[in-house]
C-alpha positions in Angstrom: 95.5 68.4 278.2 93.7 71.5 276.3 92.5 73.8 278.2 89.6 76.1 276.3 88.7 79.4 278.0 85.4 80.7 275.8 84.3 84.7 276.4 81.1 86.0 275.0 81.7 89.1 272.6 80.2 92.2 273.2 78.3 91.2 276.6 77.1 94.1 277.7 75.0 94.9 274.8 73.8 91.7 274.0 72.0 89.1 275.8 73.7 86.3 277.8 74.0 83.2 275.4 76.3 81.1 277.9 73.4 78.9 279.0 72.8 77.9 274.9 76.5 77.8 275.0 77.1 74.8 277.8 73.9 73.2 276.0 75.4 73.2 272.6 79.3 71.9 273.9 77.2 69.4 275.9 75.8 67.8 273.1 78.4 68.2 270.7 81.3 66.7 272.8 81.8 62.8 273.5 82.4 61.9 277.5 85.9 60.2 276.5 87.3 63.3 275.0 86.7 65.6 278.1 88.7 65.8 281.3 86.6 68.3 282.8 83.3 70.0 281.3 82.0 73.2 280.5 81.0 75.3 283.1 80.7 79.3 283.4 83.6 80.7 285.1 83.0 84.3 285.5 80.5 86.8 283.7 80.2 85.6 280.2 83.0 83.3 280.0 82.8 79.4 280.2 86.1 76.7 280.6 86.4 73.3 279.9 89.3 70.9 279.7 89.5 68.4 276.7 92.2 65.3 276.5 91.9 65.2 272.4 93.3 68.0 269.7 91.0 66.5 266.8 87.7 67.1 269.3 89.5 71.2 270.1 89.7 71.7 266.7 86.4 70.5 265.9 84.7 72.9 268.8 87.1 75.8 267.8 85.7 75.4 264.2 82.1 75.0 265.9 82.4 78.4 267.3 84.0 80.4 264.7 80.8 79.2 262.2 78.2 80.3 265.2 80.0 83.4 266.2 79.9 85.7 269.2 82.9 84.0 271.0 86.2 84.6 271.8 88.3 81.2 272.2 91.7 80.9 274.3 93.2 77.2 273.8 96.0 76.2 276.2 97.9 73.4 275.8 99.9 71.6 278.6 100.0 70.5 281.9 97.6 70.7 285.1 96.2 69.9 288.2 92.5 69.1 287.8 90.1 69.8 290.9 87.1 67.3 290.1 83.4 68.5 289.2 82.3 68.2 293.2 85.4 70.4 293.9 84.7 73.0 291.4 85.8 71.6 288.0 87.8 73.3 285.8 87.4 77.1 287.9 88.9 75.8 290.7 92.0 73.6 288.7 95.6 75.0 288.1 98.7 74.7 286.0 100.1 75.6 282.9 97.7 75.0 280.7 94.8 77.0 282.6 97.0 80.1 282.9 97.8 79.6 279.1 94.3 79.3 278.4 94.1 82.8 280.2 96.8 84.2 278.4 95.1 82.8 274.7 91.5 84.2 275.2 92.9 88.0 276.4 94.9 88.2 273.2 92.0 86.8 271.5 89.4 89.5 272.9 91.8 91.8 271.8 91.4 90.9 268.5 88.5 91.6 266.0 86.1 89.5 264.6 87.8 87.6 262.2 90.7 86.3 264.1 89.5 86.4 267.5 90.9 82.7 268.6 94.3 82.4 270.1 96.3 79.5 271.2 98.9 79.4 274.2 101.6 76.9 275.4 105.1 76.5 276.9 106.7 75.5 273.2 105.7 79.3 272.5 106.3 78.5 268.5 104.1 75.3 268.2 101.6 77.2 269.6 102.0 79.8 266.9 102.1 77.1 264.2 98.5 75.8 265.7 97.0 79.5 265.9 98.1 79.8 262.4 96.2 76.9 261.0 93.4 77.3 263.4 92.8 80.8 261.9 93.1 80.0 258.9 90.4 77.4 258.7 88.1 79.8 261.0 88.3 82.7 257.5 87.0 79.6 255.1 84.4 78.5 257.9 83.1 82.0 258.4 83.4 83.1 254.2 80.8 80.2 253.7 77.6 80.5 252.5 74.3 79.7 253.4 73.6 77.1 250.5 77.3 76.6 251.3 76.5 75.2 254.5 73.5 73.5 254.0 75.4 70.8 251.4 78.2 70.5 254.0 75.9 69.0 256.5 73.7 66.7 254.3 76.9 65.8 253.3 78.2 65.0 256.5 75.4 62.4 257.3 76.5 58.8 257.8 76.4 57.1 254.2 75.1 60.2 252.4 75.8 60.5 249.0 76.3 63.3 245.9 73.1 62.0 244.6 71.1 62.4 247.7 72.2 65.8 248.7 71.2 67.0 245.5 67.3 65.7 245.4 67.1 67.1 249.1 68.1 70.8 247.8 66.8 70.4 244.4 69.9 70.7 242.5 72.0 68.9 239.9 75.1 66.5 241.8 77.2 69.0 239.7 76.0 71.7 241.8 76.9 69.6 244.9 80.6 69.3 244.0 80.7 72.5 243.0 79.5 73.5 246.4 81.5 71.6 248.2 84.8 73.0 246.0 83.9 76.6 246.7 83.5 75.8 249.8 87.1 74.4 250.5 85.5 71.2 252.1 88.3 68.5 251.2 91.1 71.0 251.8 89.3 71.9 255.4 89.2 67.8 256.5 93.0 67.8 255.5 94.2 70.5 257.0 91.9 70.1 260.4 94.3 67.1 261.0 97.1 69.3 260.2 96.0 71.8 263.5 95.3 68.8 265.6 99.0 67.2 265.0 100.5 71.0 265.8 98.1 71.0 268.8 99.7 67.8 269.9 103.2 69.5 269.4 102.6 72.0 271.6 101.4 69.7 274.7 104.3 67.0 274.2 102.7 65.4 277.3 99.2 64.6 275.4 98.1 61.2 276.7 94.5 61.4 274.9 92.3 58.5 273.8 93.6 59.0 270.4 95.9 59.8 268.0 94.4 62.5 265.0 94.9 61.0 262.0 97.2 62.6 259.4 95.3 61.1 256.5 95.8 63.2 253.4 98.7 65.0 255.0 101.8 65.4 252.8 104.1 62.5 254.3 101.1 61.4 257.0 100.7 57.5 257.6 
């Protein structure tokens, strides 16, 4: 299981955006993919447990392009209490303490690395963190217009063509948007961090495999 331990940034001098926060994860995440959902913990801080690396990555990428947060993933075993008993606050194990572990070396940090990621197999953690980070600086380098491209284009059936009427550019443009913006190279290597994810909780039993598509020697 992953454990994700999320801490506001600078809380005391900012208003509390936890209740926008357990909104947003709400939304975002599909029922199969979590164990336990978000809830606050403790001040600022929220804690959910997910059973899928691709569905971590895709929240830890989430949060590094909105900002403000501070993001602990632990990987690995635990005993889960169940929502009526206190949900993930009340649970134990390894994971949870690793969690623990990855979001106060994470708060630590500034800005722009300030996601950590924690298990027993200390270096396939480290592999994980690695990629994770890096794929946080190209999410939070992008631009505006940047941005904008990236989600037209990641509408169901959307096409070069389409994009480009709705901002009023050339389907040139759009590529080179979507080139500058590293978008390929992030798809790629977002199923690299989900297979390290997966190294470092050998005892992953989640709904699904991530797919190694487009990864050097993937199937």
């Amino acid at each position: 299981m992953f454990v994700l331990t999320i801490d506001q940034r600078a809380s005391r001098s900012n208003p509390d955006h936890v209740p926008e926060l357990l909104e947003d994860l709400t939304a975002r995440l599909e029922d199969d993919v979590v164990l336990l959902p978000f809830v606050r913990t403790v001040g600022d801080e929220v804690q959910g447990v997910l059973s899928d690396p691709v569905a971590v990555v895709d929240l830890v990428l989430h949060l590094a392009r909105t900002g403000g947060w501070s993001v602990g993933v632990g990987a690995g075993a635990g005993e889960l209490a169940s929502a009526a008993d206190g949900g993930a606050p009340a649970s134990s194990g390894a994971a949870f303490v690793h969690a623990r572990t990855a979001v106060e070396r994470a708060k630590g940090r500034t800005v722009a690395n300030d996601l950590a990621v924690h298990a027993d197999d200390a270096v396939a953690a480290a592999r994980a963190e690695a990629v994770l980070q890096l794929l946080a600086s190209v999410v939070r380098r992008r631009t505006a217009t940047q941005w904008r491209a990236l989600d037209l284009l990641e509408r169901p059936g959307a096409t070069g063509v389409e994009v480009a009427a709705a901002l009023g550019v050339t389907p040139q443009n759009v590529s080179k948007l979507g080139r500058d913006a590293l978008w390929q190279e992030e798809q790629d290597a977002r199923a690299v961090a989900a297979h390290l994810l997966l190294a470092a909780d050998p005892a992953w039993g989640g709904p699904r495999r991530p797919s190694l598509r487009g990864v050097v020697g993937g199937g």
